[in-house]
N, C-alpha and C positions, 0 to 999 in steps of 0.2 A: 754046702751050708757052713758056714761060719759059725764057730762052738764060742757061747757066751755065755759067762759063767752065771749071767740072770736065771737060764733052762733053769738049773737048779734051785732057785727063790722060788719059781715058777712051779716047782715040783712040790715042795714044802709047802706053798701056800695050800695046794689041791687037798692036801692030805690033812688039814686044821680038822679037829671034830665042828669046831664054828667061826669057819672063816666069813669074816668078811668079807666084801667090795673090795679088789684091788684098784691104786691108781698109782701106773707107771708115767712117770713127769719126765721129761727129756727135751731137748732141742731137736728142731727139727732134722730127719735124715739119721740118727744114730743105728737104727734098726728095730725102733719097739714094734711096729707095727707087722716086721717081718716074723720075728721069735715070740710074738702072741699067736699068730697063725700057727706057726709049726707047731708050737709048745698044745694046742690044739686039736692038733693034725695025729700028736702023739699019744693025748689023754683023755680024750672026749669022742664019744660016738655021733655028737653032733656041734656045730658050731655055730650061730648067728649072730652075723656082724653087722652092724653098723655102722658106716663111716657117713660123718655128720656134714665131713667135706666135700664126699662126693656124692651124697644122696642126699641132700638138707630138704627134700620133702620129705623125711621119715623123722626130721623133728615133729611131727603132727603126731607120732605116737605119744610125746609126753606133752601135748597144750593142754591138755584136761586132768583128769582125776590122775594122780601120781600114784595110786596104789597096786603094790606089785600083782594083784590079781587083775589090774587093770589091763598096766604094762605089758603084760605078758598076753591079756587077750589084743591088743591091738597091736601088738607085733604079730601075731598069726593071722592077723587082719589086712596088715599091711603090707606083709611080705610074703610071697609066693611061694610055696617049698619051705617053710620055715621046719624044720620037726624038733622039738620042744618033748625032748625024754629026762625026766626026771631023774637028778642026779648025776647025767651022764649030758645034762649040754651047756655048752660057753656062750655067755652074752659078750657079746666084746664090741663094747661102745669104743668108737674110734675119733680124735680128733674128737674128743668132748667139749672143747672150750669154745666150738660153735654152736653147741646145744646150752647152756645154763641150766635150761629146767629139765634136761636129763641130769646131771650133775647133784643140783636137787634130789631127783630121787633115786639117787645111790642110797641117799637113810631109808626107804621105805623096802627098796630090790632088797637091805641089809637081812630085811626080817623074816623072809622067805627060804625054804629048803630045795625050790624047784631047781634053778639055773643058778649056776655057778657065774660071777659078775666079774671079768674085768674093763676097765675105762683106761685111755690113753690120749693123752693133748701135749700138744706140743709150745702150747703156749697159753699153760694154765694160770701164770702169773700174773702174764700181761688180763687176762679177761677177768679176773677174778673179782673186781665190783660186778662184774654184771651178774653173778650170780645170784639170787632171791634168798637161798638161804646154803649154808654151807654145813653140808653134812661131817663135820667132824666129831671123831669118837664112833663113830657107824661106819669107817674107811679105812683099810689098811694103803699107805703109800711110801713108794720110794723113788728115787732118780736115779734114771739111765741115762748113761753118756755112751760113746765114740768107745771104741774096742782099748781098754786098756793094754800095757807092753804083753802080758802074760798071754793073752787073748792073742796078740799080734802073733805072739813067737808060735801059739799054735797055727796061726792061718799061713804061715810060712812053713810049715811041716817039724817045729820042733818040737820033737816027744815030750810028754811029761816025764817021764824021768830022767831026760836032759838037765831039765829047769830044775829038778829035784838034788840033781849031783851038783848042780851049780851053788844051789840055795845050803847045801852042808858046808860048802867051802865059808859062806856065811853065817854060816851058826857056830862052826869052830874060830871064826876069825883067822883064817887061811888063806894065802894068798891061791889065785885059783892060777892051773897054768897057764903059759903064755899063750897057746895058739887057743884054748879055750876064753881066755880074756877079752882077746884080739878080736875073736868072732862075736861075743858079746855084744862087744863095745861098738861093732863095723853092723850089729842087729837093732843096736839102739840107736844110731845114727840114721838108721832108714827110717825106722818108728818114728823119729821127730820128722823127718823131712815127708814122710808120709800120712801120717795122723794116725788115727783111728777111725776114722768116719765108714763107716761098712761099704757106701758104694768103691769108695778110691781105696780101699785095701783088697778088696775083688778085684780090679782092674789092673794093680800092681802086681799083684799074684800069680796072674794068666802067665805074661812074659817077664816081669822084674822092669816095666818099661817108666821111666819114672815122667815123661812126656808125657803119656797118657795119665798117668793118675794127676799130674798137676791138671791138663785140662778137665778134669772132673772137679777137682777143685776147686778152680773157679767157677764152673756152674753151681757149687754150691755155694761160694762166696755171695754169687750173683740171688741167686734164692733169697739170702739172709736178709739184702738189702731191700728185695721184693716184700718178702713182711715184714719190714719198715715202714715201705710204703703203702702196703696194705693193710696191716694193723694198727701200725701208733696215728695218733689221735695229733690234731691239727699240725700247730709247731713243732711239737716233738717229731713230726715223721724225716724232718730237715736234719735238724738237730741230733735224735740219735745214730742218724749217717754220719754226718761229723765225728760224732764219739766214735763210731766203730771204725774210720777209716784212722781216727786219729790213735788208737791202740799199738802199732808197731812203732810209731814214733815215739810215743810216751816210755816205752818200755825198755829205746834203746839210749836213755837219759843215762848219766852217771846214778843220777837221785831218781827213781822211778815213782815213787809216788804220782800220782794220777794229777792232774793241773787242768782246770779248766779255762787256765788262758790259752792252754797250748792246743784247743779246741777250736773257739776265736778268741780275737785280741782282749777281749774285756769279759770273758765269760768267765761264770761265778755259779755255785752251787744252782742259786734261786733261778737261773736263766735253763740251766743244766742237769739241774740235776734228775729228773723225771726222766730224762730221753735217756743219761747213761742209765739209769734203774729199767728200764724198756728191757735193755741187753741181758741182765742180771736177770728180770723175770723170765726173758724168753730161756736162759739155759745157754746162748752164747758165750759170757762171760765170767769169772766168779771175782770177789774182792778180796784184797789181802788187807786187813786191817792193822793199822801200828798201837803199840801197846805202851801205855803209859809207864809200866814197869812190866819185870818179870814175875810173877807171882800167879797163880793162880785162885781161882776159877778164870782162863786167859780173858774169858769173856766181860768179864766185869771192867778189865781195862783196857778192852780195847776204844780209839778213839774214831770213834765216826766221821769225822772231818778229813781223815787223814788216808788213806788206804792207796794201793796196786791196784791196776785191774787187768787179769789175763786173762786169756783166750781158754776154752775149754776142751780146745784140739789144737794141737801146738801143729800140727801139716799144715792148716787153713791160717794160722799166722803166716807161719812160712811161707804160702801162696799170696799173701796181701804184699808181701815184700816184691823186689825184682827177680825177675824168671831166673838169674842164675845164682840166687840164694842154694837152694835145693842142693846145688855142686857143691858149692862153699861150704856147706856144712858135713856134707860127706868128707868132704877134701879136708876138715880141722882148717878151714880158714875165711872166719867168715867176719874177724874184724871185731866193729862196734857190736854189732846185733849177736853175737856167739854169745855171752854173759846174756844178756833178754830173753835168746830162746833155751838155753839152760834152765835160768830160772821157773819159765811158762811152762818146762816137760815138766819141772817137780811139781810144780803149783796143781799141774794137769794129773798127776797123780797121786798127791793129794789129795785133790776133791774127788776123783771117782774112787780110792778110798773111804771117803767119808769124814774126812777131817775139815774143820772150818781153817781157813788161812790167816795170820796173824804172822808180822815180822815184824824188829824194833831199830829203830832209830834215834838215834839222841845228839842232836848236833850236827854238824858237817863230817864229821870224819867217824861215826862208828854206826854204821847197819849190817843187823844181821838179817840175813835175808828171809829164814822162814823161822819161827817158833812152836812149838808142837806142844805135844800130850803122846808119850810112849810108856805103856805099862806105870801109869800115873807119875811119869818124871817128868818136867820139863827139859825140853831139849832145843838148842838153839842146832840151826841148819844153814849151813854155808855152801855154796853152790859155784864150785869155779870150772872156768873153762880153761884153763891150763893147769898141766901139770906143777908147776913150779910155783902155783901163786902161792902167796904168803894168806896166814887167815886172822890178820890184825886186831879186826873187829871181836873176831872169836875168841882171842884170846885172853883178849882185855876185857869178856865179857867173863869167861869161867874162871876170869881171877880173881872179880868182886865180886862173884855169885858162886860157889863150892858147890852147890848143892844144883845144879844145872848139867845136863850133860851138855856133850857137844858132840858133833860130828859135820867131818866135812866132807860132800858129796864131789869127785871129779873124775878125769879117768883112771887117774894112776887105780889098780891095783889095790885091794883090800888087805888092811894094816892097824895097827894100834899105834896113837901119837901120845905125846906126853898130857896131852888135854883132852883127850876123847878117842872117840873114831874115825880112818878114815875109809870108806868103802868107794868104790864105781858107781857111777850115775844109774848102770843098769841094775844095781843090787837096791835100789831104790822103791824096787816091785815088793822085798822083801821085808825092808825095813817100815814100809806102811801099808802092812797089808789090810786085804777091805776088811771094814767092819761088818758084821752081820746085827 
């Protein structure tokens, strides 16, 4: 079993004196489906599941009356062996987003003491008109993704107090030693070229065989494009293919902002812009938005027209590229596309953090690549793949903004610069760690 640090969300929630409905939201294949079971398997003397994908004759428990004393008798109606112990049993609606009117009555399940409720969809965005009424305020939720680094370094067997003796050399601003650095940095190199997607870091784990976990890969690549064509809605199901396949390209631009000519020749929001929003609802993709200045609330200036858009597992980029990307990146030599997938691991870690994405550019010659919120300061984030790059943008930004930190992410070795910090790509786990 692969240790994810959700178990523990999962544990907290159990223990609420009035908890609500959980709804864990994710792309499909992260693992929700498997660490709802266990988490289960661990705290509950009984369990009934519904999967809406694989049983869609047991939407007939909610066509009628919604109310939880309903609910609850026609699932013991409906299901064979149900046992329904007060207290001690898990509802675990699965794949909600082909029920609606179970979704619906997560507000009514809300008001009940019997069964402890969670719900899980893997493409709650995309369905989300179809819902009749949306039980918010009566629902606790959050989003799961693909195994973050930390996650990873454990499914390779490194100890937590490994990661802990690593994480002091970062809290003292210390450089860490060299063969300890070395193996980091040779850890976080596989983490990109591998992902986090739970089937292909099981697969890679077995033997270290990186063949195999790419052809897993691409059956998930392959998946993604299937509920394109099986969810998006007329045009769009063309069209968000295009966007997805056109993401490695866009990303390995000088200027990455997102371009929907580079989709087709004459493509423009209005043609576009629904089928990229497809990817963004499904949990594939997340947005970097550009900011009209540095200031905060960053949200107020970010500019909607304008944004990145990366991948939400930086392995499955890497698989969209040519089969011997994988090498090249181990190898430190991967050319144009090394700065793209640098960027997409931060961005990737980032958002399973819980940070919203926001970078600035002003002009041809000055983008900083990511913009943040750390301990309420703004901090610009620069992301190099070589040691020696220079950080022009950055510097020229902390010298008409004072009050801005800076830090630049690459491999060298964790150090203090005359304008900020610089740390390893891998200490990247530390400096945005999740929110709760």
């Amino acid at each position: 079993m692969l240790k994810r640090k959700i178990y523990n969300r999962l544990v907290e929630w159990k223990h609420q004196a009035n908890k609500r409905p959980l709804m864990i939201k994710g792309a499909r294949q992260v693992g929700k489906t498997y660490i709802i079971k266990e988490f289960a398997k661990q705290n509950y003397k009984s369990l009934i599941e519904i999967n809406f994908d694989r049983d869609p004759e047991l939407k007939d428990i909610f066509a009628g009356n919604l109310s939880a004393k309903n609910i609850i008798s026609q699932i013991s109606l409906h299901i064979i062996g149900s046992e329904i112990i007060e207290g001690q049993t898990l509802l675990f609606l699965d794949e909600i987003q082909n029920c609606p009117n179970a979704r619906t009555a997560l507000k009514f399940l809300a008001e009940q003491k019997i069964v402890d409720v969670i719900a899980s969809g893997s493409l709650l965005g995309v369905h989300i008109k179809e819902v009749p009424s949306i039980p918010s305020g009566y629902v606790e939720s959050f989003n799961m993704y693909s195994l973050d680094f930390e996650e990873f370094l454990w499914a390779m067997g490194i100890k937590e107090d490994a990661i802990a003796l690593v994480k002091e050399f970062y809290q003292k601003i210390e450089p860490v030693p060299s063969a300890t650095h070395n193996k980091m940095m040779e850890l976080f190199k596989q983490y990109i070229v591998v992902g986090g997607m739970p089937r292909v870091v099981n697969t890679f784990i077995e033997d270290l065989d990186y063949q195999k976990a790419f052809l897993v890969q691409k059956d998930q690549i392959k998946d993604y494009y299937d509920d394109i064509a099986k969810y998006a809605i007329g045009t769009d199901k063309m069209k968000a293919k295009e966007c997805f396949s056109s993401i490695p390209r866009q990303l390995a631009k000088d200027y990455k902002k997102f371009m929907y000519s580079d989709v087709q020749p004459k493509g423009n929001r209005r043609m576009l812009g629904g089928a990229l929003g497809w990817l963004l609802d499904a949990g594939i993709v997340s947005f970097c938005y550009n900011l009209k200045t540095l200031d905060k609330p960053l949200y107020s200036y970010a500019i909607q027209e304008q944004f990145k858009v990366y991948m939400n597992d930086t392995g499955l980029l890497i698989a969209m590229l040519d089969p011997s990307s994988a090498k090249d990146i181990l190898e430190g030599n991967l050319g144009t596309y090394k700065g793209a997938i640098f960027e997409n691991i931060i961005a990737e870690i980032l958002t399973k953090a819980g940070h919203d994405l926001y970078y600035y550019a002003k002009g041809n010659n000055l983008e900083i690549d990511f913009i943040t919120r750390l301990e309420g300061d703004v901090v610009a984030v620069e992301v190099k793949s070589a040691d020696n790059s220079k950080s022009k943008s950055l510097n020229s930004v902390l010298k008409q903004s004072p009050t801005i930190k800076g830090i630049k992410l690459s491999m060298k070795n964790i150090g203090k610069t005359p304008n900020g910090l610089s740390i390893p790509l891998y200490m990247a786990m530390f400096l945005f760690e999740q929110k709760t």
